[in-house]
N, CA, C and O of each residue as an XYZ file, in Angstrom:
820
protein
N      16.777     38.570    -48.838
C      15.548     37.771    -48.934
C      14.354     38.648    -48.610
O      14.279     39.712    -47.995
N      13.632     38.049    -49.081
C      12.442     39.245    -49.427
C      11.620     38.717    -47.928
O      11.768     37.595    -47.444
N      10.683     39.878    -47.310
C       9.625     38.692    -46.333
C       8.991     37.701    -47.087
O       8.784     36.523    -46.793
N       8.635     38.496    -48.366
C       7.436     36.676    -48.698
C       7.931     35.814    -49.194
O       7.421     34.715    -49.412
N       8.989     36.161    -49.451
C      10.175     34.730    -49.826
C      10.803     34.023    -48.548
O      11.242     32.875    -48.618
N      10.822     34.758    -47.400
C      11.012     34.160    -45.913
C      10.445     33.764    -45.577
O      10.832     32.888    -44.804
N       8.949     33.925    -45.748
C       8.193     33.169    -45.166
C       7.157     32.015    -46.095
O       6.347     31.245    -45.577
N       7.364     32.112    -47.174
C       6.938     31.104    -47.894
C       8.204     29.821    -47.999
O       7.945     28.714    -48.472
N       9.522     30.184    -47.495
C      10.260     29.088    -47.260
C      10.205     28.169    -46.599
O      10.879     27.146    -46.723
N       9.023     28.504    -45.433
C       8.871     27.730    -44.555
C       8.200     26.442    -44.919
O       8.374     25.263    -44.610
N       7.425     27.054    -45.639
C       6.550     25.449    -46.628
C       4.938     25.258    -45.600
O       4.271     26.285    -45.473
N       4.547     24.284    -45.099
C       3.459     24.443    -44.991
C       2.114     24.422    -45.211
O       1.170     24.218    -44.447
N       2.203     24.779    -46.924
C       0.994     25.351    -47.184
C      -0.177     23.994    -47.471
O       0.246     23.325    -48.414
N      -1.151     23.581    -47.063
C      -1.447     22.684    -47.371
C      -1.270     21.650    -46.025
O      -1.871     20.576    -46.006
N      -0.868     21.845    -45.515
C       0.128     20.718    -44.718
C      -1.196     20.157    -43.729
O      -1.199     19.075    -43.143
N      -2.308     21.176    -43.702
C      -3.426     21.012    -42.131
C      -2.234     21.177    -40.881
O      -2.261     20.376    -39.946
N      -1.086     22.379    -40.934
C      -0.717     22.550    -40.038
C      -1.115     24.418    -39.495
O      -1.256     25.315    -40.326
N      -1.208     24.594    -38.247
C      -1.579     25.670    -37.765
C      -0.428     26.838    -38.323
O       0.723     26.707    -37.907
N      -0.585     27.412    -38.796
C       1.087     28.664    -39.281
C       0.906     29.839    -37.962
O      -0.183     30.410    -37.906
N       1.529     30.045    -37.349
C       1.582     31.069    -36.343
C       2.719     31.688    -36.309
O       3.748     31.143    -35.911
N       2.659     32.861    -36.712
C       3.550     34.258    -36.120
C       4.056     34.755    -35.067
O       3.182     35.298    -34.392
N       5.098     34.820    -34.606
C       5.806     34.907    -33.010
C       5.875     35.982    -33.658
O       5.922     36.114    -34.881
N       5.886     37.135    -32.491
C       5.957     38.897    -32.408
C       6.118     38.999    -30.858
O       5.744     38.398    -29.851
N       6.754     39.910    -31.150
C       7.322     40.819    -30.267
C       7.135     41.901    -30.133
O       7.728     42.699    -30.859
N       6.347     42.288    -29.270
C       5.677     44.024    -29.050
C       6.849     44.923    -28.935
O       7.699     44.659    -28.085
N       6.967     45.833    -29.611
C       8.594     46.719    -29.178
C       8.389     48.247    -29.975
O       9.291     48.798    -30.605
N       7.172     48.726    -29.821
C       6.614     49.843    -30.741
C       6.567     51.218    -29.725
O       6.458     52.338    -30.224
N       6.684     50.968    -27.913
C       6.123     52.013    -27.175
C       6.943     52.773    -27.413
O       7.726     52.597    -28.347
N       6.989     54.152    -26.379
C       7.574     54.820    -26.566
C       8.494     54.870    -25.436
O       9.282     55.787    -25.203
N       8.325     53.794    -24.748
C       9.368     53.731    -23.152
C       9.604     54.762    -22.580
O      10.723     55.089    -22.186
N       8.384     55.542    -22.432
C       8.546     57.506    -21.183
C       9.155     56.757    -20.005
O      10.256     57.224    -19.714
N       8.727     55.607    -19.141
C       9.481     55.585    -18.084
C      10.464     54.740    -18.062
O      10.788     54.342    -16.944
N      11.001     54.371    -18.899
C      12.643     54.169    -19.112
C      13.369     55.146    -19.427
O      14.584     55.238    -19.248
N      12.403     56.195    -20.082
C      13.480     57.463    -20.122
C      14.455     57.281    -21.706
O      15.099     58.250    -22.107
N      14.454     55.893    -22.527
C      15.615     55.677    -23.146
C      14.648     54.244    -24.538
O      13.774     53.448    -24.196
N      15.033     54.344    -25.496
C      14.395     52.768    -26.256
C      15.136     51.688    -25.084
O      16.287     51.310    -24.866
N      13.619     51.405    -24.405
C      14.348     49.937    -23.498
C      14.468     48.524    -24.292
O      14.864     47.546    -23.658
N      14.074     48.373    -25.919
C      14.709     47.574    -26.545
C      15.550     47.512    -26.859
O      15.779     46.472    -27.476
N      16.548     48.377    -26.743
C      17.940     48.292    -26.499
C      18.850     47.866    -25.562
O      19.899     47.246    -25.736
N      18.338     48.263    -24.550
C      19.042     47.958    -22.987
C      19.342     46.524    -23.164
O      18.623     45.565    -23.445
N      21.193     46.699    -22.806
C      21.736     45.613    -22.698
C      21.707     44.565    -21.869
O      22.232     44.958    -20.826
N      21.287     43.119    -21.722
C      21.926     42.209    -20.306
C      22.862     41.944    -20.013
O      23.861     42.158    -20.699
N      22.867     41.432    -18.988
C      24.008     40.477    -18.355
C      24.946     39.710    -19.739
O      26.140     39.825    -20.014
N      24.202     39.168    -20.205
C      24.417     38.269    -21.169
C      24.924     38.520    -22.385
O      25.592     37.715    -23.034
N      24.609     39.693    -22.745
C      25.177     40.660    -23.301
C      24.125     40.824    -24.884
O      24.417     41.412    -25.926
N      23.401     40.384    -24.678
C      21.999     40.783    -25.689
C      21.199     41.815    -25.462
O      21.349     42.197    -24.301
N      20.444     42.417    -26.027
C      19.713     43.797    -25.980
C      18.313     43.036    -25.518
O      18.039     41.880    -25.841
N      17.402     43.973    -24.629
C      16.052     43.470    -24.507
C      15.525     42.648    -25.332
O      15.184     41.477    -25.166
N      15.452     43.568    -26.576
C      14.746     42.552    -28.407
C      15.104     41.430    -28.581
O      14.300     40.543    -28.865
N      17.175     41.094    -28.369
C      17.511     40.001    -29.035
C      17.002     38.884    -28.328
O      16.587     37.788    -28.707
N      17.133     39.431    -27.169
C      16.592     38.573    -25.760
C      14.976     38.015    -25.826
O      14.672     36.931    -25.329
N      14.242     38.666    -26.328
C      13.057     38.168    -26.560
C      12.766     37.669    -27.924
O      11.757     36.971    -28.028
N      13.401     37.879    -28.891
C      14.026     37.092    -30.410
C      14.449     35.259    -29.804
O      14.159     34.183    -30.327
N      15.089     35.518    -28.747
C      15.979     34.500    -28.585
C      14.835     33.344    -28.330
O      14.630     32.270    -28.896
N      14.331     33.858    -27.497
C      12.764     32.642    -26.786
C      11.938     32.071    -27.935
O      11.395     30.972    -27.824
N      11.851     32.732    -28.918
C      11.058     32.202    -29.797
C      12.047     31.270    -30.463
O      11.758     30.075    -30.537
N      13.532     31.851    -31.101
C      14.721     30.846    -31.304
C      14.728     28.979    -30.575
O      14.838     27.936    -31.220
N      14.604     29.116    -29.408
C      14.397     28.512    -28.456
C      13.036     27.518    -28.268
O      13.134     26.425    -27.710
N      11.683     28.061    -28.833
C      10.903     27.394    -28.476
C      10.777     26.395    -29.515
O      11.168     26.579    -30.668
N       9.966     24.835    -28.897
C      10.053     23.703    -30.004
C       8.282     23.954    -30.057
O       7.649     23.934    -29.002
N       7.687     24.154    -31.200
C       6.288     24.194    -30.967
C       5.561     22.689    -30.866
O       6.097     21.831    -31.568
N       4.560     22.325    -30.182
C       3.948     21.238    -30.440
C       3.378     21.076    -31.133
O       2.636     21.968    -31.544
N       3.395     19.335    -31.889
C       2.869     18.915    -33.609
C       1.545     19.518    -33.310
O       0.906     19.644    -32.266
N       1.236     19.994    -35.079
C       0.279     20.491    -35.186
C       0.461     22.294    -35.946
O      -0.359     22.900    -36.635
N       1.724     22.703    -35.518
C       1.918     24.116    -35.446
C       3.272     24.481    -36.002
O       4.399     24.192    -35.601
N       2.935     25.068    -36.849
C       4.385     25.618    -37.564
C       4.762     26.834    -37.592
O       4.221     27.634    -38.355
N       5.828     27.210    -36.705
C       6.114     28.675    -36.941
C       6.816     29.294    -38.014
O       7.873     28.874    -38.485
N       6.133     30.405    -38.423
C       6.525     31.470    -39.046
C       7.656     32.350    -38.661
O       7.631     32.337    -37.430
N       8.608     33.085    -39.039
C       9.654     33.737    -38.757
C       9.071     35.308    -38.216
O       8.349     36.230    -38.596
N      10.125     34.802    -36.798
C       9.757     36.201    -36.271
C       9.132     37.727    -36.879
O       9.558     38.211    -37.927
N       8.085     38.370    -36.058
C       7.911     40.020    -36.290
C       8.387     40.651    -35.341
O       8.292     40.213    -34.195
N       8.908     41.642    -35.583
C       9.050     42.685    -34.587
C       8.121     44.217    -34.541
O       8.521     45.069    -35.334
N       7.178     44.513    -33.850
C       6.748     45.041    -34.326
C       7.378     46.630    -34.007
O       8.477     46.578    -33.455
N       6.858     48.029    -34.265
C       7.696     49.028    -34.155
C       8.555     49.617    -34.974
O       9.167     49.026    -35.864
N       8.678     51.275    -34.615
C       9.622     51.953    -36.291
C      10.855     51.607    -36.070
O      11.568     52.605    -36.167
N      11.636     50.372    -35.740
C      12.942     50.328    -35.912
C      13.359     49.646    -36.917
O      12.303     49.466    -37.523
N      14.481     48.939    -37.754
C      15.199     48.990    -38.745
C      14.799     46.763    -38.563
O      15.048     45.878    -37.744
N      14.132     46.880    -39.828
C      13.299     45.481    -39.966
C      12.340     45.549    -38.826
O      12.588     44.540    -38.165
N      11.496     46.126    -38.320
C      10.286     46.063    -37.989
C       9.534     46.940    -38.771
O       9.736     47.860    -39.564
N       8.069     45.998    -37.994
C       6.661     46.579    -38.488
C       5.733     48.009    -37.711
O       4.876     47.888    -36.836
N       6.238     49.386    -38.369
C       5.948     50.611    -37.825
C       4.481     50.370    -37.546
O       3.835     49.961    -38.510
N       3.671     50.591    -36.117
C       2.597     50.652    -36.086
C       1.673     51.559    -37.097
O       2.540     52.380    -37.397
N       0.946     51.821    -37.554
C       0.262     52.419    -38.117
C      -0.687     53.325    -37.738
O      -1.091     54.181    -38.525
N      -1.243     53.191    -36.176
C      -1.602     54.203    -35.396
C      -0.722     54.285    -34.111
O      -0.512     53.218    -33.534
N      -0.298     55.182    -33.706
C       0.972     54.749    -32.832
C       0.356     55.410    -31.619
O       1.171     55.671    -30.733
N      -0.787     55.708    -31.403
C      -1.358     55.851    -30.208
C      -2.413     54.732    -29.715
O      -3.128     54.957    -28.739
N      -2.477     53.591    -30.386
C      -3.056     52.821    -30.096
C      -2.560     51.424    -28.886
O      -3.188     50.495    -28.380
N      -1.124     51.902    -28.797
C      -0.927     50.518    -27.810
C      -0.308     49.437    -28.547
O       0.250     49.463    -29.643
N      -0.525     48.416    -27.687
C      -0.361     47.431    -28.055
C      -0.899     46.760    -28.925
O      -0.381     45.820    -29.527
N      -2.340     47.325    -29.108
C      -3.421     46.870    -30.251
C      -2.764     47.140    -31.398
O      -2.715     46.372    -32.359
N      -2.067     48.601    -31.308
C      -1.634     49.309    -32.852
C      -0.426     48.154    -33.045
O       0.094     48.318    -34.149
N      -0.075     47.504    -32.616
C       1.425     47.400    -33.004
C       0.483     45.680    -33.376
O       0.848     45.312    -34.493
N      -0.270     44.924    -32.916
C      -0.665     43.930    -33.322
C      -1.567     43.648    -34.415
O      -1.795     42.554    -34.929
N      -2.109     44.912    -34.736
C      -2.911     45.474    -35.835
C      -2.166     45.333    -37.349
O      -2.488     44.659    -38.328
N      -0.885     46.380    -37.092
C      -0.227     46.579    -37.648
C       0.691     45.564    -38.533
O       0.919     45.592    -39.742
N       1.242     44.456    -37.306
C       1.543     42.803    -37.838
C       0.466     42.069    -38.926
O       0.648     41.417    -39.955
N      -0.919     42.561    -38.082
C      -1.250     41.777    -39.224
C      -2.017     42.629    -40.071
O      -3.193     42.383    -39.801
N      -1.957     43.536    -40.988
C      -2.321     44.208    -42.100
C      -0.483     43.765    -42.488
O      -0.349     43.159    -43.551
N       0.726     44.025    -41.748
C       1.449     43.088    -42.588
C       1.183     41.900    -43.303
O       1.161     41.478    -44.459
N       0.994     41.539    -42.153
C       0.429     40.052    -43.091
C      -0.137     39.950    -44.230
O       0.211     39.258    -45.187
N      -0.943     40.588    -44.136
C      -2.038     40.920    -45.549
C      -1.541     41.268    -46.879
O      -1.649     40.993    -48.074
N      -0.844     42.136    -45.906
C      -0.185     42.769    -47.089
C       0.795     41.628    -47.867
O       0.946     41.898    -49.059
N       1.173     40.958    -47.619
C       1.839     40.146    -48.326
C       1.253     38.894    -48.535
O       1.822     38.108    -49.292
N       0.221     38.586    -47.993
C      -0.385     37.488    -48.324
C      -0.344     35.742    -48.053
O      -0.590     34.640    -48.545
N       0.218     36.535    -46.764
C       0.896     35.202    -45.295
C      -0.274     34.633    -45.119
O      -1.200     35.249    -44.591
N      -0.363     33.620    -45.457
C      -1.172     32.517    -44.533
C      -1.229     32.715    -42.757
O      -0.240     32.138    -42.305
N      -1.715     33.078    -42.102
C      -1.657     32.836    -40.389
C      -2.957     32.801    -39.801
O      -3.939     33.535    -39.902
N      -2.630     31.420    -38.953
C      -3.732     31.467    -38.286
C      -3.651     31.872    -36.925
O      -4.720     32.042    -36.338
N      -2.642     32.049    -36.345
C      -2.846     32.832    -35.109
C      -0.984     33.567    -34.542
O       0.053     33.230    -35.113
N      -1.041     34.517    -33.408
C      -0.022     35.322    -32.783
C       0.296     34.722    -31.946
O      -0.565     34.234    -31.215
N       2.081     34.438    -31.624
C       2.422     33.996    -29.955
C       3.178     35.562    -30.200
O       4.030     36.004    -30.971
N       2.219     36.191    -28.910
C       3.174     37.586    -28.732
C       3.542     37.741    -27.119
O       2.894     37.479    -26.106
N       5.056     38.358    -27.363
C       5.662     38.693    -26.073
C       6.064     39.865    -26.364
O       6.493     40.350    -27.412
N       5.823     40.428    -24.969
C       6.436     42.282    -24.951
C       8.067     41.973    -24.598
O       8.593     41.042    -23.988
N       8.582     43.079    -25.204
C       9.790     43.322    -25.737
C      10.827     43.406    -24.013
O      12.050     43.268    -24.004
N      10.114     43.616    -22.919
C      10.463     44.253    -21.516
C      10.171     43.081    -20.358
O      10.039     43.222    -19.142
N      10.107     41.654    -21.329
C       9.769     40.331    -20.189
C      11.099     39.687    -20.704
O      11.105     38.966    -21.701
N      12.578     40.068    -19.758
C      13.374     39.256    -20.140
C      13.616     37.614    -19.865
O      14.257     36.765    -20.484
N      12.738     37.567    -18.549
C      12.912     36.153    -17.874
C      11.941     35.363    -18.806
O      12.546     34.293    -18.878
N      11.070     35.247    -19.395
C      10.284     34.939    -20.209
C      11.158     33.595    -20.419
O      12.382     33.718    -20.474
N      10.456     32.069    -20.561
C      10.923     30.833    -20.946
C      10.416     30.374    -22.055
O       9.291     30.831    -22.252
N      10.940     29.355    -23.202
C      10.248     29.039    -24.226
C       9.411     28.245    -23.176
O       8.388     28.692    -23.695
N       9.021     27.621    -22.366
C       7.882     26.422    -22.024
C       7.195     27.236    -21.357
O       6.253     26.578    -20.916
N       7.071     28.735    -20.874
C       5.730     29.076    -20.975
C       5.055     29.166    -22.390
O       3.987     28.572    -22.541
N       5.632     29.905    -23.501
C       5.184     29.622    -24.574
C       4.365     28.675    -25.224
O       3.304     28.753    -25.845
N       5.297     27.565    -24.856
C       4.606     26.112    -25.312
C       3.234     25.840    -24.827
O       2.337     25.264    -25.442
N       3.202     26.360    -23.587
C       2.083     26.002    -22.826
C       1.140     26.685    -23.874
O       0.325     25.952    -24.433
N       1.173     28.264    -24.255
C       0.206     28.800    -24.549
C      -0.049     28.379    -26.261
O      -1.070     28.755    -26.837
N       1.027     27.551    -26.970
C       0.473     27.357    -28.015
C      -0.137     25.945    -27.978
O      -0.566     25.497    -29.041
N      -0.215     25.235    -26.917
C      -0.689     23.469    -26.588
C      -2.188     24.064    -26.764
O      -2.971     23.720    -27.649
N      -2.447     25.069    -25.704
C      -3.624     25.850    -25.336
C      -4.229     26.225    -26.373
O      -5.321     25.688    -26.557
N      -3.967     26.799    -26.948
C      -4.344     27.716    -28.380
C      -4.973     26.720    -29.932
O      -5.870     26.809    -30.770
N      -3.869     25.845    -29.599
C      -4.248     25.238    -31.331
C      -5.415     25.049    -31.522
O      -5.977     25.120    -32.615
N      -6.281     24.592    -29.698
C      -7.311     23.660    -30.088
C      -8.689     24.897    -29.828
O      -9.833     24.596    -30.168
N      -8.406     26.120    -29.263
C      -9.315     26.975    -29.143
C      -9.240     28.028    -30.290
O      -8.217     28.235    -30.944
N     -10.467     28.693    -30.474
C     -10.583     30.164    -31.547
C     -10.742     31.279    -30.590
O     -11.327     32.330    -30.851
N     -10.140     30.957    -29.381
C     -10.615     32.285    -27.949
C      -8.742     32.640    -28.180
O      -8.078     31.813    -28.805
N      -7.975     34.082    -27.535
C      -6.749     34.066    -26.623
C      -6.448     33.215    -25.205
O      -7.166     32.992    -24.231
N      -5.555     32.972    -25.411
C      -5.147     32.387    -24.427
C      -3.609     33.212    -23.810
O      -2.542     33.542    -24.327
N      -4.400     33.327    -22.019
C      -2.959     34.153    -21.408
C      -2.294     33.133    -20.585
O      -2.233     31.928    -20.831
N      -1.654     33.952    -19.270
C      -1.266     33.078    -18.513
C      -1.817     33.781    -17.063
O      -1.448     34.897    -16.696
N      -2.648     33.032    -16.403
C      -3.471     34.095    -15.252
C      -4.045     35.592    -15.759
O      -4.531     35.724    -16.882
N      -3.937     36.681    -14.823
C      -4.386     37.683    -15.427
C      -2.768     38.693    -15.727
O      -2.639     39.871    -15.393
N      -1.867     37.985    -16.307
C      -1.216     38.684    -17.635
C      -1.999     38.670    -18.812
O      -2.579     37.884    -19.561
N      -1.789     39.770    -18.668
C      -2.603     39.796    -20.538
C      -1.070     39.280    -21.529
O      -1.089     38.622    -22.569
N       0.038     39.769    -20.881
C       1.277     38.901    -22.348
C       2.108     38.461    -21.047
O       2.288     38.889    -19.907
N       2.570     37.236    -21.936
C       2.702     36.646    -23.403
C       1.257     36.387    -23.290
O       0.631     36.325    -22.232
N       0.717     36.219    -24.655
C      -0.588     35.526    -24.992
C      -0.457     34.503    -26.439
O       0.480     34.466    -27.236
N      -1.371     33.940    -26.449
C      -1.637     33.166    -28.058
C      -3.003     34.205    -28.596
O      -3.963     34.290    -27.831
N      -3.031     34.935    -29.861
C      -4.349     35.466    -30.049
C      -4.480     34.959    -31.810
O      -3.742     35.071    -32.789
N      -5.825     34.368    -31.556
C      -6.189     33.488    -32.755
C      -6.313     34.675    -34.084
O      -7.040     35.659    -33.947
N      -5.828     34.532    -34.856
C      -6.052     35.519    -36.111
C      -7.173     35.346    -36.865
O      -7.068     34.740    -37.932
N      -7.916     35.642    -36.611
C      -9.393     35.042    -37.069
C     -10.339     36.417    -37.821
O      -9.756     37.459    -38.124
N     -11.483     36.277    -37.999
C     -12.071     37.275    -38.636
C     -12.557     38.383    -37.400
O     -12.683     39.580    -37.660
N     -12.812     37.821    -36.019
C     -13.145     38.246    -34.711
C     -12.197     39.273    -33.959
O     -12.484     40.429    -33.646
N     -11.068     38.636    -33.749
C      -9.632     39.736    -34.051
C      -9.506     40.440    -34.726
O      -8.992     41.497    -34.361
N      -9.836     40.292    -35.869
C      -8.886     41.270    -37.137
C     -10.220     42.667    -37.111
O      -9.993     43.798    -37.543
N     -11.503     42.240    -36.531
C     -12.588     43.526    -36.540
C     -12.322     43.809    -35.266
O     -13.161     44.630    -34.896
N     -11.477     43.512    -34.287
C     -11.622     43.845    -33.180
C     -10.427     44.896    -33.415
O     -10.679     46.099    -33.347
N      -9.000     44.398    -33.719
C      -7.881     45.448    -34.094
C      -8.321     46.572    -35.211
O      -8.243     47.775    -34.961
N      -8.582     46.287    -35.908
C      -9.351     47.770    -37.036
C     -10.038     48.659    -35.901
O      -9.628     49.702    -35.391
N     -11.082     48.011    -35.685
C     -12.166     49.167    -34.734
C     -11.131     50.001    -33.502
O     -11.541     51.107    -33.150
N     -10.043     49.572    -32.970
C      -9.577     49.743    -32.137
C      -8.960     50.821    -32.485
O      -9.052     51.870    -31.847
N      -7.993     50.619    -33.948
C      -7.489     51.240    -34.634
C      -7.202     52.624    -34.951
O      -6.308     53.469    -34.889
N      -9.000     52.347    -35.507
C      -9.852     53.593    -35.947
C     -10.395     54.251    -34.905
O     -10.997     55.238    -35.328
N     -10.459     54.146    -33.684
C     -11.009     54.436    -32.712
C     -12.591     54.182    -32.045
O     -13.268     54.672    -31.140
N     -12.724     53.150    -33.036
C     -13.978     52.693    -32.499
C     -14.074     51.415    -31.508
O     -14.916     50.540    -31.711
N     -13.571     51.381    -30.907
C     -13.111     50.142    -29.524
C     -12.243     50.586    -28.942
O     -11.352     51.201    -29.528
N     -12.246     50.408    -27.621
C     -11.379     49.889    -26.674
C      -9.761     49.956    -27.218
O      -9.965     50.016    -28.431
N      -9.022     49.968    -27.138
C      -7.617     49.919    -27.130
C      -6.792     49.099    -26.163
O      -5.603     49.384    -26.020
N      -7.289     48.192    -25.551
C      -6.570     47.436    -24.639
C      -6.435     45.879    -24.814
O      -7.322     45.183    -25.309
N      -5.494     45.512    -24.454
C      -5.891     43.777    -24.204
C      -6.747     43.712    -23.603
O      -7.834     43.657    -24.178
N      -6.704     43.690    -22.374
C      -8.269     43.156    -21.623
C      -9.447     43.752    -22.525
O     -10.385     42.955    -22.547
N      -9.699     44.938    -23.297
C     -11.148     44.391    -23.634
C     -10.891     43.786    -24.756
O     -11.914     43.227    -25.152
N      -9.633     43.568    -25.752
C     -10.013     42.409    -26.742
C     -10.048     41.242    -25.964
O     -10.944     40.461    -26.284
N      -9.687     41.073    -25.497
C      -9.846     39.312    -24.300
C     -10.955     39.503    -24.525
O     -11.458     39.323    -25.634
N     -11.764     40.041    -23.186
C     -13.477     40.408    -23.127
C     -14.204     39.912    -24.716
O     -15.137     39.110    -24.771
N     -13.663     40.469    -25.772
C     -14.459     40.305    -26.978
C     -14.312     39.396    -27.363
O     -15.355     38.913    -27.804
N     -13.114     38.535    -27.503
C     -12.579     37.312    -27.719
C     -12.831     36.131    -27.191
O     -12.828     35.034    -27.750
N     -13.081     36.436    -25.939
C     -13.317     35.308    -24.928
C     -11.917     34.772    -24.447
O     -11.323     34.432    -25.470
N     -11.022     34.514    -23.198
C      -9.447     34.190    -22.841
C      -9.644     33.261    -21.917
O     -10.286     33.444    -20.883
N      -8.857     31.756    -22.397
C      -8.473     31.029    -21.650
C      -7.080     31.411    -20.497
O      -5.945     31.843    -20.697
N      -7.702     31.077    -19.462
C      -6.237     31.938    -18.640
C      -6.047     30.678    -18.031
O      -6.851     29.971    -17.424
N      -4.097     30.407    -18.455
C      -3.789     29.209    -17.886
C      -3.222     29.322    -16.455
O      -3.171     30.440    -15.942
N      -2.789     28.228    -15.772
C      -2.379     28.516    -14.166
C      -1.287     29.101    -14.338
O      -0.601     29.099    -15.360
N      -1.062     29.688    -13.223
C       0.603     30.753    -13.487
C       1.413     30.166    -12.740
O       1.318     30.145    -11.513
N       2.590     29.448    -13.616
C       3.869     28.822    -13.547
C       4.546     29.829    -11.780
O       4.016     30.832    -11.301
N       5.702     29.141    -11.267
C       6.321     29.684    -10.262
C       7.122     30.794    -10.836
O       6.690     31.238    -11.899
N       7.951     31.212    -10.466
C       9.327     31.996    -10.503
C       8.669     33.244    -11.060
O       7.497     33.606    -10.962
N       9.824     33.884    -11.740
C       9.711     35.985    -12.077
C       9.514     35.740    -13.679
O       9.486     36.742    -14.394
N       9.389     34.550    -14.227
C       9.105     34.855    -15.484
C       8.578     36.122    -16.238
O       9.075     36.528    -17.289
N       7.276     36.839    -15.447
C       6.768     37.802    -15.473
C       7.136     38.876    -15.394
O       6.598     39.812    -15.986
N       8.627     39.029    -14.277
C       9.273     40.447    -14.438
C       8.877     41.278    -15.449
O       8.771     40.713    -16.537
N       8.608     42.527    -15.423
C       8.602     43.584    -16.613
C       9.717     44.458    -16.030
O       9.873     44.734    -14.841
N      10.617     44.923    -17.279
C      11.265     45.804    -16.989
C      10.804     47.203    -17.671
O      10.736     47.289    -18.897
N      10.487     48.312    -16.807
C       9.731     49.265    -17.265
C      10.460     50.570    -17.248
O      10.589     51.430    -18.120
N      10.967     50.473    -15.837
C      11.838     51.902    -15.468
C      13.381     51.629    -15.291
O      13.972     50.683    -15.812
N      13.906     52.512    -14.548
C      15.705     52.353    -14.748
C      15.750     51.456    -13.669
O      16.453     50.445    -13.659
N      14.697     51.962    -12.382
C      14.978     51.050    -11.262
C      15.052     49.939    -11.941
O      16.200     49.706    -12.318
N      14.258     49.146    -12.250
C      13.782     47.514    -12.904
C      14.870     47.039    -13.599
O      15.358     45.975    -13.219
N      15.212     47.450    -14.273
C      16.614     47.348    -15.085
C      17.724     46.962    -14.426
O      18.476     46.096    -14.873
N      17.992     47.834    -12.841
C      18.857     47.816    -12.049
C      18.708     46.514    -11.202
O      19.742     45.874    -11.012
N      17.383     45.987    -10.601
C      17.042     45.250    -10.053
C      17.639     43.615    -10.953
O      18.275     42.636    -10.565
N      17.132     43.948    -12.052
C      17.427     42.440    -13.281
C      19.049     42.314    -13.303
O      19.550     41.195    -13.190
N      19.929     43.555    -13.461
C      20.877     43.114    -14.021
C      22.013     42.862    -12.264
O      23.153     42.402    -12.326
């Protein structure tokens, strides 16, 4: 199946429903893992990726919002190779959406999670797309910059180019800043864990 045959299966078009793209940041180069930590196996016996594949599997979006089939972004085998690969996280969200373009996806906005938040729940998610439908700002959760909702708009899409090209900032926080970010209250527990280094890894499993 082709992507634009995957994702035009979804239907939609017309519908006055929101189309949003779940991605998954998974493009770094993991220096302090030492190793691709989208690989690293769990407990459970899924790899970081599938593990953050799985949450979006998992999440029920609220009416109004129809998801699109997962991105992954990054040079691995069915992902989207950043296109400036010193850009971060920007490059790899940039990159999703000049995918997009490139094929001619309808989207109106990103639920993105980094590839290294295994505790991650679909109902934080939810929260951030309840949040999102009704704003044209990102929406985080406190001062995490991810997971976020980031509206795909004309405001974004000059904010990722310039970034790109090197004319902006390269960070979440200053696209927030440019964007304007609703930051919702931050839920209890380790949802947030990042696993970054070997220690962290050791600690999770």
């Amino acid at each position: 199946m082709t992507a634009e045959s995957q994702f035009s299966s979804r239907g939609g078009q017309g519908s006055g429903l929101k189309r949003v793209c779940p991605v998954v940041l998974a493009g770094g180069q993991s220096s302090r893992m030492g190793k691709d930590k989208a690989l690293l196996k769990l407990s459970n016996g899924r790899t970081l990726l599938e593990q953050a594949k799985s949450v979006f599997d998992a999440l029920r979006p609220p009416e109004g919002i129809e998801l699109l089939p997962t991105l992954v972004s990054g040079a691995r085998p069915g992902g989207v190779p950043d296109r400036v690969p010193t850009a971060g996280p920007l490059g790899g969200l940039h990159a999703i959406a000049r995918h997009l373009d490139q094929w001619e996806l309808d989207c109106d906005g990103l639920i993105v999670v980094p590839v290294d938040m295994p505790l991650l729940s679909p109902s934080v998610l939810g929260q951030l797309c309840v949040a999102g439908q009704a704003v044209e700002e990102a929406v985080c959760i406190g001062d995490f910059y991810l997971p976020c909702w980031l509206p795909l708009n004309d405001r974004s899409r000059k904010y990722l180019n310039a970034a790109a090209t090197g004319n902006a900032i390269a960070s979440m926080r200053a696209l927030f800043g440019y964007l304007g970010c609703i930051q919702l209250p931050v839920p209890e527990g380790d949802w947030h864990l990042n696993v970054n280094r070997p220690e962290d890894f050791r600690r999770l499993t």
